[in-house]
PDBQT receptor file of N, H, CA, C and O in Angstrom, charges set to zero:
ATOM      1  N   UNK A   1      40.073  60.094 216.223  1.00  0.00    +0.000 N 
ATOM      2  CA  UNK A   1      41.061  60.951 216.826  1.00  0.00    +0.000 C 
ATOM      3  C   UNK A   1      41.064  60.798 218.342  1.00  0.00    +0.000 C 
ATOM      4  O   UNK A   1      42.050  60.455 218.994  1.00  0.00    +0.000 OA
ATOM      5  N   UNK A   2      39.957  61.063 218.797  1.00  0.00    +0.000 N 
ATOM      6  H   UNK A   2      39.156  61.341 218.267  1.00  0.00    +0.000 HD
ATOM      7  CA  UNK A   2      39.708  60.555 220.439  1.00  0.00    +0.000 C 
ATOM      8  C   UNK A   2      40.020  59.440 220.728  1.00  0.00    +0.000 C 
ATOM      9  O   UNK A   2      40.901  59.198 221.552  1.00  0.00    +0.000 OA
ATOM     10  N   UNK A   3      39.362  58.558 220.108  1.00  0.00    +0.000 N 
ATOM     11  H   UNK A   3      38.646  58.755 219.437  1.00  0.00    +0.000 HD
ATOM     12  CA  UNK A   3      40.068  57.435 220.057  1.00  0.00    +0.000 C 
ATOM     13  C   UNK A   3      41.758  56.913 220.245  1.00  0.00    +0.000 C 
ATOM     14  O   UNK A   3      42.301  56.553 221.290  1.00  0.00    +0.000 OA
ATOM     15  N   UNK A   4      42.222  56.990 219.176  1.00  0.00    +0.000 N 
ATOM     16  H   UNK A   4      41.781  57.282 218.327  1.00  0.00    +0.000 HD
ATOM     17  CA  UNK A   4      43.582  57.067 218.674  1.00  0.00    +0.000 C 
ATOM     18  C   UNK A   4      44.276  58.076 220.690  1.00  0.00    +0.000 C 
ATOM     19  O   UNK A   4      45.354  57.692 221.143  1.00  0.00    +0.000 OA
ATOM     20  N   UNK A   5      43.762  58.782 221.192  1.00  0.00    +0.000 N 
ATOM     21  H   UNK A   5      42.886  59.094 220.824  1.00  0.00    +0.000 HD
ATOM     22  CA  UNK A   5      44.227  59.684 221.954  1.00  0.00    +0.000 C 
ATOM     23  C   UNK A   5      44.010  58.827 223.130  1.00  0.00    +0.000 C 
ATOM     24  O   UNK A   5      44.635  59.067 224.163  1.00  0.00    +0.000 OA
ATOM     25  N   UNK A   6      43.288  57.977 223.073  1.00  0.00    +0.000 N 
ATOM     26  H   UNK A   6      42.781  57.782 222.234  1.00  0.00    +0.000 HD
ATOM     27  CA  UNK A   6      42.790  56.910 224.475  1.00  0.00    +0.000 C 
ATOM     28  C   UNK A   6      43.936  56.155 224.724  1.00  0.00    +0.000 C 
ATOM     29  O   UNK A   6      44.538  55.993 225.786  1.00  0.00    +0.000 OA
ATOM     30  N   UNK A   7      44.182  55.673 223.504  1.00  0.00    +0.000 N 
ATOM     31  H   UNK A   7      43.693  55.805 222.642  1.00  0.00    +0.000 HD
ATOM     32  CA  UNK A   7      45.028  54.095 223.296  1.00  0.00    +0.000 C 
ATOM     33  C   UNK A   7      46.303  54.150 223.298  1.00  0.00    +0.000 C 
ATOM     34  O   UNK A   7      47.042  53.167 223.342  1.00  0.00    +0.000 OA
ATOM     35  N   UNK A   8      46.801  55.805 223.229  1.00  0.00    +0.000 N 
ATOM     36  H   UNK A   8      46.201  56.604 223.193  1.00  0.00    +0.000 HD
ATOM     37  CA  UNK A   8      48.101  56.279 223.346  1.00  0.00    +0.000 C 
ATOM     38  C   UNK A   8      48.278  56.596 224.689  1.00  0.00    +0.000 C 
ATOM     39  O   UNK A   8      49.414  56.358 225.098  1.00  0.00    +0.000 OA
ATOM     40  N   UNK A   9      47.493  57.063 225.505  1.00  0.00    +0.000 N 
ATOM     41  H   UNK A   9      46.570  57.256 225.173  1.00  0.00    +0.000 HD
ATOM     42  CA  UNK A   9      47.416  57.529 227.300  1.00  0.00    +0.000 C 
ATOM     43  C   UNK A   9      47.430  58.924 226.664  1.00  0.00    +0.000 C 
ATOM     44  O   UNK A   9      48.402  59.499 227.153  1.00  0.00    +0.000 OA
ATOM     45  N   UNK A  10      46.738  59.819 225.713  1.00  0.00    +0.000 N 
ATOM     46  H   UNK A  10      45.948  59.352 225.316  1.00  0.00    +0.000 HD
ATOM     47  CA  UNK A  10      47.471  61.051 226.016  1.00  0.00    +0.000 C 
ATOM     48  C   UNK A  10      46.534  61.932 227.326  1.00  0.00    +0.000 C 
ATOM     49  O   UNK A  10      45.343  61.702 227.532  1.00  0.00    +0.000 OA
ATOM     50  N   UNK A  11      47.172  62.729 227.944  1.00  0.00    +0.000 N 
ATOM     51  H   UNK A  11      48.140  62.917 227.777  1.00  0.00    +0.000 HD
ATOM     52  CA  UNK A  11      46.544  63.267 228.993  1.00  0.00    +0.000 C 
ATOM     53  C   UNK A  11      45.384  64.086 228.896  1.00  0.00    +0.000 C 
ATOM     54  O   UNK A  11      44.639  64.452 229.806  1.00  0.00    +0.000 OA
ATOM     55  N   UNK A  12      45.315  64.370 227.460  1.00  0.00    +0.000 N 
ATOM     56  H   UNK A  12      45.920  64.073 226.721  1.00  0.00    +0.000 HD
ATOM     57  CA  UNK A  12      44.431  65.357 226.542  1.00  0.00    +0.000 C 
ATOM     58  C   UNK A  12      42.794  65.029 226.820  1.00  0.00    +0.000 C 
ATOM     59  O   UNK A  12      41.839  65.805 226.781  1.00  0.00    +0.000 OA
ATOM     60  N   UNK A  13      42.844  63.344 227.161  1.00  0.00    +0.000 N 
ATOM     61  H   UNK A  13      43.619  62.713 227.193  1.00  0.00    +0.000 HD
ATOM     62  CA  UNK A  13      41.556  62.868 227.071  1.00  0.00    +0.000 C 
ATOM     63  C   UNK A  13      40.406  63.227 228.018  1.00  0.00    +0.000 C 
ATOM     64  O   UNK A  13      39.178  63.145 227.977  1.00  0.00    +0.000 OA
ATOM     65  N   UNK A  14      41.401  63.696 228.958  1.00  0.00    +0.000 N 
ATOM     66  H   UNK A  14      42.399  63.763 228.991  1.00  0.00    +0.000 HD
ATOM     67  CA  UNK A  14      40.522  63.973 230.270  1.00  0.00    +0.000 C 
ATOM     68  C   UNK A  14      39.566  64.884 230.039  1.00  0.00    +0.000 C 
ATOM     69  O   UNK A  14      38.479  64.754 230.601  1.00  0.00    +0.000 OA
ATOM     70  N   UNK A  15      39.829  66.042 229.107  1.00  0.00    +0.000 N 
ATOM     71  H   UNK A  15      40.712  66.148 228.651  1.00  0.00    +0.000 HD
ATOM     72  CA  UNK A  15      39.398  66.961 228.493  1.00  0.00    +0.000 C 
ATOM     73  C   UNK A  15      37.818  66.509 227.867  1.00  0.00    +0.000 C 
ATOM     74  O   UNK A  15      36.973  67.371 227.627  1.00  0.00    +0.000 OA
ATOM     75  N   UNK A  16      37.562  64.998 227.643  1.00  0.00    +0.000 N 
ATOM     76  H   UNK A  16      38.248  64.297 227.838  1.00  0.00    +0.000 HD
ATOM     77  CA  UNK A  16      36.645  65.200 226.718  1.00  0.00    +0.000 C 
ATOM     78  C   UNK A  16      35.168  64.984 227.212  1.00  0.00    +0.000 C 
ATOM     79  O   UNK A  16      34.134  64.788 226.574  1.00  0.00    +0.000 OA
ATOM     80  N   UNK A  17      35.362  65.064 228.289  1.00  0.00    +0.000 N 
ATOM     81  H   UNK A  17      36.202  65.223 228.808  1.00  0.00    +0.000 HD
ATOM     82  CA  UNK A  17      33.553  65.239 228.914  1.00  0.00    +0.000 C 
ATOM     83  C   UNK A  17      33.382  66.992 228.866  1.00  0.00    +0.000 C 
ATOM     84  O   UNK A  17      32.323  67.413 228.400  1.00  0.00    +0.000 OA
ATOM     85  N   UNK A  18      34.422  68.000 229.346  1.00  0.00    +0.000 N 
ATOM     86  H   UNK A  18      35.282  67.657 229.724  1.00  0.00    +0.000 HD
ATOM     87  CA  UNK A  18      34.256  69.208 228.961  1.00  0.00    +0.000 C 
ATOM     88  C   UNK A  18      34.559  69.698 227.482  1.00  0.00    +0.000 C 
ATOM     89  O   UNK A  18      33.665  70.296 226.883  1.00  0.00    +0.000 OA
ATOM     90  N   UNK A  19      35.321  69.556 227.099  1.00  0.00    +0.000 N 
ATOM     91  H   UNK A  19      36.047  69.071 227.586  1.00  0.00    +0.000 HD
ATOM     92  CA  UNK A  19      36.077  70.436 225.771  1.00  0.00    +0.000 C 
ATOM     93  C   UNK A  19      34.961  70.869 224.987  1.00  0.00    +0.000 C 
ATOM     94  O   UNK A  19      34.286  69.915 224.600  1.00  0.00    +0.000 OA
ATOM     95  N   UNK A  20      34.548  71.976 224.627  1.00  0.00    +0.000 N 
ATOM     96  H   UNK A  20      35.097  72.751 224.941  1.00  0.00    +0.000 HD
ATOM     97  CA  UNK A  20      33.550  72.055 223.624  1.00  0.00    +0.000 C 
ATOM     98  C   UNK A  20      33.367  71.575 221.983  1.00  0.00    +0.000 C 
ATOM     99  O   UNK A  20      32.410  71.379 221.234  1.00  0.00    +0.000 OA
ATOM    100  N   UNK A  21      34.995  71.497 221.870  1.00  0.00    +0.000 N 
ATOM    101  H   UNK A  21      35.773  71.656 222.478  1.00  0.00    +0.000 HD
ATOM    102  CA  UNK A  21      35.452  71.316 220.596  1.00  0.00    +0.000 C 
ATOM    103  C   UNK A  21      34.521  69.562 220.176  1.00  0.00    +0.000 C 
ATOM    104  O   UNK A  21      34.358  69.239 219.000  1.00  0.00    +0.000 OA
ATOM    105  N   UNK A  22      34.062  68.714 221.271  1.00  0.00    +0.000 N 
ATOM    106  H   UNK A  22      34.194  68.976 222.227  1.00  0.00    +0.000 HD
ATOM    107  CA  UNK A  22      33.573  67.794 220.793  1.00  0.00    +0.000 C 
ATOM    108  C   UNK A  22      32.269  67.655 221.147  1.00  0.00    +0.000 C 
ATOM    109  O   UNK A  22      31.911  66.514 221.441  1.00  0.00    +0.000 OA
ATOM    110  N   UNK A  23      31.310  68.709 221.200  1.00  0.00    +0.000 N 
ATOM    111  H   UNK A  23      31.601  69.636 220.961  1.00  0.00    +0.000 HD
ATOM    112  CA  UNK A  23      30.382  68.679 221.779  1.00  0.00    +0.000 C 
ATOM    113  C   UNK A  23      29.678  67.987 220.299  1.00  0.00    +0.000 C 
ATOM    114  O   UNK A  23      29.080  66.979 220.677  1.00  0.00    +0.000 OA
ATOM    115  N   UNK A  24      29.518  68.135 218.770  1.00  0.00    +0.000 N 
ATOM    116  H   UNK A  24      30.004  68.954 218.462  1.00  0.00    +0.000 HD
ATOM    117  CA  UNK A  24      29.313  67.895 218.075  1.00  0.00    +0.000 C 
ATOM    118  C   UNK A  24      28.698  66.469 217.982  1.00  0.00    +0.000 C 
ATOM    119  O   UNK A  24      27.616  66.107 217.521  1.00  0.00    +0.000 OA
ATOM    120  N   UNK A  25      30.088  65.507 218.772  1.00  0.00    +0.000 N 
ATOM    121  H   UNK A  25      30.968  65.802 219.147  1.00  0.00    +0.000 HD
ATOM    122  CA  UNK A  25      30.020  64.065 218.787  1.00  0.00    +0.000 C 
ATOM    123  C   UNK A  25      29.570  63.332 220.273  1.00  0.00    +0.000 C 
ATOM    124  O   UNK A  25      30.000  62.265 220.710  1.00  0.00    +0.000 OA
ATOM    125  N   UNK A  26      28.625  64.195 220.869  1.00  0.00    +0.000 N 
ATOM    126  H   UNK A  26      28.275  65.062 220.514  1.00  0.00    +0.000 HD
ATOM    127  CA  UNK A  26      28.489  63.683 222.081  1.00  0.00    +0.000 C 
ATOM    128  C   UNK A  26      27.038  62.804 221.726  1.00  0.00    +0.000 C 
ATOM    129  O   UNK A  26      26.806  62.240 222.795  1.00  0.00    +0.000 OA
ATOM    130  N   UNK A  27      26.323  62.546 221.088  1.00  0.00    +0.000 N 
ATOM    131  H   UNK A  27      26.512  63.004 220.219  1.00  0.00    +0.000 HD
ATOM    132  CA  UNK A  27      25.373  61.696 220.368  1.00  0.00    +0.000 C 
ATOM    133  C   UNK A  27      25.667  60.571 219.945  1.00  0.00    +0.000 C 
ATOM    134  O   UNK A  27      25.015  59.542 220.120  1.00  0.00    +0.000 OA
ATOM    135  N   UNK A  28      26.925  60.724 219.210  1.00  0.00    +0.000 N 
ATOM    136  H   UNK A  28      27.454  61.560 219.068  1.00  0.00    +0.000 HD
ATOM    137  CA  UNK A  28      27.723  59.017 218.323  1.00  0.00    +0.000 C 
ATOM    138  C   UNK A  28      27.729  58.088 219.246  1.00  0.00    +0.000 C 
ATOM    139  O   UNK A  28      28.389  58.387 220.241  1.00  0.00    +0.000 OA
ATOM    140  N   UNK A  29      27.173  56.972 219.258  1.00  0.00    +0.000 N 
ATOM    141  H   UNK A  29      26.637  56.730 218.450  1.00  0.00    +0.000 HD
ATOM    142  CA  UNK A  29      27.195  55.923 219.804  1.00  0.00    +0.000 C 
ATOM    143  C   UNK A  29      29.108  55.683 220.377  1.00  0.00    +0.000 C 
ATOM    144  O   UNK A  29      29.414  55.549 221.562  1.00  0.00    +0.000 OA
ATOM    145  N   UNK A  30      30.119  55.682 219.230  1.00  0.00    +0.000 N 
ATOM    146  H   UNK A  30      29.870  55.791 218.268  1.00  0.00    +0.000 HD
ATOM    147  CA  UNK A  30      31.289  55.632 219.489  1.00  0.00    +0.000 C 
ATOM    148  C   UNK A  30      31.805  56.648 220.515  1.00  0.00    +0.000 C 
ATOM    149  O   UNK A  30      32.568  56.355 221.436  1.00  0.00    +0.000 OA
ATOM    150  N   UNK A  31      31.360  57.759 220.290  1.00  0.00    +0.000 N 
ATOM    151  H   UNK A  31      30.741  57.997 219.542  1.00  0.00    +0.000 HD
ATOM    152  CA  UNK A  31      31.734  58.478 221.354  1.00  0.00    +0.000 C 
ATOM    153  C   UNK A  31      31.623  58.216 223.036  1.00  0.00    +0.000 C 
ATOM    154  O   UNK A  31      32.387  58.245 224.001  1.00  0.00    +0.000 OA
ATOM    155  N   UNK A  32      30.253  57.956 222.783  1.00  0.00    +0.000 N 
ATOM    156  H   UNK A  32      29.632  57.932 221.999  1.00  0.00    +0.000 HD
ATOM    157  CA  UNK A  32      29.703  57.719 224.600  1.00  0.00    +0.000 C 
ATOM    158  C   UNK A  32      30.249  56.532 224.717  1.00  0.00    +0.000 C 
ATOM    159  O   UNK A  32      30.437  56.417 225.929  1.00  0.00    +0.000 OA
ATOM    160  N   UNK A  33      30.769  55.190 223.986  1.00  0.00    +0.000 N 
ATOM    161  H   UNK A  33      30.616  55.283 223.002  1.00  0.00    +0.000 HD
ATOM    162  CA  UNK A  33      31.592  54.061 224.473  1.00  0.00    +0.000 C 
ATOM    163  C   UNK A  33      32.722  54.744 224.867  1.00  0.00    +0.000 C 
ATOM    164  O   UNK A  33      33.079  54.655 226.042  1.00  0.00    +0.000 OA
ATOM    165  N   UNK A  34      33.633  55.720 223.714  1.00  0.00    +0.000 N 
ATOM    166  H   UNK A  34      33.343  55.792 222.760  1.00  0.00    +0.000 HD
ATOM    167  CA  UNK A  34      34.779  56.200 224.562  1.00  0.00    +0.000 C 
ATOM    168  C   UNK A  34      34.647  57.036 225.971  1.00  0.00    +0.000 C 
ATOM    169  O   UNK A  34      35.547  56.972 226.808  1.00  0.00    +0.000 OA
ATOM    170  N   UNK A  35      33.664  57.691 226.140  1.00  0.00    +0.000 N 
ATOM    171  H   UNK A  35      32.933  57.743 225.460  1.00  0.00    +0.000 HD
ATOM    172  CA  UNK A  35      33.241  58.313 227.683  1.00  0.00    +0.000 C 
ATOM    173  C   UNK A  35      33.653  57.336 228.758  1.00  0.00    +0.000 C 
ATOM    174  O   UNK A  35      34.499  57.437 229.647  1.00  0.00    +0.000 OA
ATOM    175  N   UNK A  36      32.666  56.178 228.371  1.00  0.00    +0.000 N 
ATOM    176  H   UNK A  36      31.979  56.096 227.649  1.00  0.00    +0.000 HD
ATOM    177  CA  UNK A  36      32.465  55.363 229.254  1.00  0.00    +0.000 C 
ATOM    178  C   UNK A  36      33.910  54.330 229.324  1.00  0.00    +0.000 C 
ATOM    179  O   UNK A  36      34.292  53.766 230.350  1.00  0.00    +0.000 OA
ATOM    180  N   UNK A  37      34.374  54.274 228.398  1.00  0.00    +0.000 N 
ATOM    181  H   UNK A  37      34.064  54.731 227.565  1.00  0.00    +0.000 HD
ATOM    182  CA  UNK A  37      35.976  53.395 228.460  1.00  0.00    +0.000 C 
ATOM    183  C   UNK A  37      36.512  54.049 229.289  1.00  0.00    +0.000 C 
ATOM    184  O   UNK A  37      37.043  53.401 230.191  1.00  0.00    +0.000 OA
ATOM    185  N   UNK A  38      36.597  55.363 229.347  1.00  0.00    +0.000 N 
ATOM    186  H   UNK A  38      36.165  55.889 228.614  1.00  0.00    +0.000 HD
ATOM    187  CA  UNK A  38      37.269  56.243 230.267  1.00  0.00    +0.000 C 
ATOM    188  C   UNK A  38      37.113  56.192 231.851  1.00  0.00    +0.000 C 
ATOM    189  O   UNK A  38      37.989  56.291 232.711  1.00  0.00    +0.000 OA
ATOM    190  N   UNK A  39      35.531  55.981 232.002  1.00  0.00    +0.000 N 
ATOM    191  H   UNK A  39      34.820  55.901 231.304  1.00  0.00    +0.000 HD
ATOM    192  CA  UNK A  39      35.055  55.796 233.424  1.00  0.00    +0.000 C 
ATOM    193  C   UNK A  39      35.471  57.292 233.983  1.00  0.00    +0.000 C 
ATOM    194  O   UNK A  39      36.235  57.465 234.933  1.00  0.00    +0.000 OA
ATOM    195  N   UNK A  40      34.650  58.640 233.010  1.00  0.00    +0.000 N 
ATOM    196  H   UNK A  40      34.030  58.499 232.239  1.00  0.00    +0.000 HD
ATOM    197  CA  UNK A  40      34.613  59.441 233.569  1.00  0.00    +0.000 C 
ATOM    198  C   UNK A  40      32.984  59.949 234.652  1.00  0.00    +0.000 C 
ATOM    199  O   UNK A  40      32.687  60.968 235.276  1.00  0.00    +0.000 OA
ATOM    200  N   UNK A  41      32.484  59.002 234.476  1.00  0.00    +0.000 N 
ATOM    201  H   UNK A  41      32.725  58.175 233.969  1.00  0.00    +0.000 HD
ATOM    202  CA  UNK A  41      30.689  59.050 235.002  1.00  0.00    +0.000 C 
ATOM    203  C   UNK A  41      30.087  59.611 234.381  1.00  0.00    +0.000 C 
ATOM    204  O   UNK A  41      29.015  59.599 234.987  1.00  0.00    +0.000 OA
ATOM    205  N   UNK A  42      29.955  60.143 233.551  1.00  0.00    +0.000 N 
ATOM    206  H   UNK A  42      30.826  60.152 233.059  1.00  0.00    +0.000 HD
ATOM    207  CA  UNK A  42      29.352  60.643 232.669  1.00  0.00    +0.000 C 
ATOM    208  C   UNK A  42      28.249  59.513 231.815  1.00  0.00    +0.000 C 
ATOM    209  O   UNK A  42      27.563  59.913 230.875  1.00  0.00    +0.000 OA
TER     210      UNK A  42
């Protein structure tokens, strides 16, 4: 879904170093690649 939200530009993404709603997936290997695709510093 995050994903899918990257590759579209939605603006939503910016959201995902805070949003709590994904705190769940902040461990997944996939996840922290999408962090880092983002180049939020995190």
């Amino acid at each position: 879904m995050a994903e899918r939200g990257y590759e579209a530009g939605d603006v939503h993404v910016a959201f995902l170093p805070i949003d709590a709603k994904w705190d769940p997936l902040r461990s997944e290997p996939r996840f922290v690649q999408l962090l880092e695709r983002c180049d939020f510093g995190v």
